[in-house]
C-alpha positions, 0 to 999 in steps of 0.5 A: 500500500505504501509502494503503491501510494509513492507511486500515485505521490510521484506521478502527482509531483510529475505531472504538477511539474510538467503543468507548470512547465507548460504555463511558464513557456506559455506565458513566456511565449506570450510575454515574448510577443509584441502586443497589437492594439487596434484602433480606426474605422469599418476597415478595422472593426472586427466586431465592437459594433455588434455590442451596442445600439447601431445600424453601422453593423455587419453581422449578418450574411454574406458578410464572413462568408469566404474565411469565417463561413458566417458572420463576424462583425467585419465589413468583407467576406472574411479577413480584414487588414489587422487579422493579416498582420496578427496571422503574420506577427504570430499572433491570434485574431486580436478581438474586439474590445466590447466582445462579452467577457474578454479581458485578456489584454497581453496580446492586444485588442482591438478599439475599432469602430465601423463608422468612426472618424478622427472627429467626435461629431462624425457619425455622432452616436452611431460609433465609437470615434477615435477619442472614445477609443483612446479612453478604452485603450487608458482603462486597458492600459491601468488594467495591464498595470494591475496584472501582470503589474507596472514592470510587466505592463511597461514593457508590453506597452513598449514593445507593442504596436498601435496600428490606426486607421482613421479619417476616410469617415470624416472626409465622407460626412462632409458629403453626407451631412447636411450641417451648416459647421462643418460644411463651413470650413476650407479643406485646409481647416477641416484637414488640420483639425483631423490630423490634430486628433490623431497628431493627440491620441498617438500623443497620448499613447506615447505618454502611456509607454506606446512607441511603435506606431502603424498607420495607413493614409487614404486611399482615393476616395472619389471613385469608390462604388457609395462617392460613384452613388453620391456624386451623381446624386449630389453633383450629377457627376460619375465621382466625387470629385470634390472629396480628393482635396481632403485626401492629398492633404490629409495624406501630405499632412500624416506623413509629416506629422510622423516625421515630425514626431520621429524627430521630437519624441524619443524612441518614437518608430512609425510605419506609414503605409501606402493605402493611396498608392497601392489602390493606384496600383492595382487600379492600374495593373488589375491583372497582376492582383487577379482583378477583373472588376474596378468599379462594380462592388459584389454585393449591394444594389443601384449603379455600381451596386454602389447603394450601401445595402448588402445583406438587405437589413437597410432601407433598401432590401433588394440586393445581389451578391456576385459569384467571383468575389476575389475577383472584385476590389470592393466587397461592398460599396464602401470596402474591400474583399477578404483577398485585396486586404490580404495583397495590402497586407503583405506589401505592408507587411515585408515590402519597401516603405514608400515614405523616409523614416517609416518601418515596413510592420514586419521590421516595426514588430522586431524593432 
């Protein structure tokens, strides 16, 4: 009896060694990673909108139904942006911040909201705009200080990336609002007060213990299938033409805010991807990317399908979905298809930065 309770003693103490074994490289392999915060707009969002009251949401079919098979909350048929580079950083789908229950912050999570703009009043109510999104990112980051604790917290805020995407939103509700303010101010004003935000939340993430920032610029604007709707509404035109000043300056003007805070800030590292250009890109070389369709979304309805109804849950409910999604640009009116973001996400990844100063995110991660 007592050989055979040293042996069932033993094995306990075995098998207590191994489980502690597993945990410690578990956590160590966790801690080794460098976090991913998430933060922007529909093109980022991979679900918070589906956890309080909006219409700006995507979670019902065919939106999901390439990767996932069902709907997650991500406006595409499957991937978005962020989960590439999480898949490409080792990392798991970074999930969204109001999703019931999740509280495991060491591997980041992500703040985005479809919708959202660089300004409060963009899509007032309706979203979580880039300050709200800061506010959750400080209640994270107090929550990181308590556990693991400050020493543990510090470094993770350090060796992290902030990846945002942010301002497309704005530029829209200019054409889509009808309010005298904002419809006042010249493309120079309306521009600088969006790059002051974001010039102060990525401040403010930096005062936290945040130094590796990702951003995108904006990609062309006018042409897209819902600006092809609203022009020719609006303006009678075939695209809005109207909106490319505020992206060449909201472009011009992000890149020099990044060099600027690279110079003053110390162990500030950036990378500026080129969303702009590589929309040029494979408008131009359609072929190379497997694109036969520029200018028709696959799913919606009206000219373009550039009516912002896929999915029918919208005021207008009839709606077609096309067979060949991958060899579409644009999923829906307003975004891209799961494989246009996994392309981006590759040359954003592991290609040559565009821009003096900027890390493509592979070197941005390791850095």
């Amino acid at each position: 009896m007592l050989k055979s309770n040293f042996h069932v003693s033993y094995l306990f103490v075995i098998l207590l060694c191994i489980s502690l074994v597993t945990h410690t490289k578990a956590c160590y392999d966790n801690h080794s990673k460098a976090a991913l915060f998430v933060f922007g707009d529909s093109i980022f969002d991979v679900g918070n909108n589906d956890y309080f009251p909006t219409t700006i949401r995507s979670n019902y079919f065919p939106y999901g139904e390439t990767f996932f098979k069902y709907p997650t909350g991500r406006f595409s048929d499957g991937r978005l942006i962020p989960d590439f580079i999480a898949e490409y950083a080792k990392l798991p789908l970074i999930p969204p911040y109001l999703q019931p229950g999740f509280v495991e912050y060491t591997l980041g999570v992500n703040f985005a909201s479809a919708g959202a703009g660089a300004l409060t009043e963009t899509n007032l109510g309706s979203v979580i705009d880039l300050i709200t999104q800061l506010i959750y990112f400080k209640k994270v980051s107090l929550q990181l200080r308590q556990k693991p604790g400050d020493v543990e917290a510090t470094t993770l805020l350090s060796r992290a990336v902030y990846f945002v995407n942010i301002g497309a939103n704005d530029y829209l509700f200019i054409f889509q609002t009808n309010s005298p303010a904002i419809r006042s101010f010249s493309p120079e004003e309306f521009v600088r007060r969006v790059i002051s935000n974001i010039n102060f939340v990525i401040q403010e993430m930096y005062k936290i213990g945040g130094r590796k920032f990702a951003l995108i610029n904006i990609e062309s604007l006018a042409c897209i299938p819902f600006s092809r709707v609203l022009a020719a509404g609006k303006y009678n035109e075939s695209c809005l033409d109207q909106i490319t000043p505020y992206v060449q300056l909201h472009n011009m003007q992000l890149s020099k805010l990044l060099k600027k805070l690279n110079r003053d800030l110390i162990g500030f590292r950036y990378s500026l991807s080129d969303g702009h250009g590589f929309q040029k890109e494979i408008t131009k070389f359609p072929s190379r990317y497997g694109i036969k369709e520029l200018n028709v979304a696959c799913c919606g309805s009206g000219p373009y399908k550039g009516i912002f109804n896929c999915g029918g849950r919208r005021i207008a409910k009839e709606y077609s979905l096309c067979v060949n999604i991958d060899e579409h640009i644009f999923f829906d009116s307003f975004h891209n298809t799961e494989r246009v973001y996994q392309q981006f996400a590759e040359k954003a990844w592991s290609g040559k930065p565009n821009f003096e100063g900027s890390y493509n995110l592979k070197a941005l991660f390791e850095s």
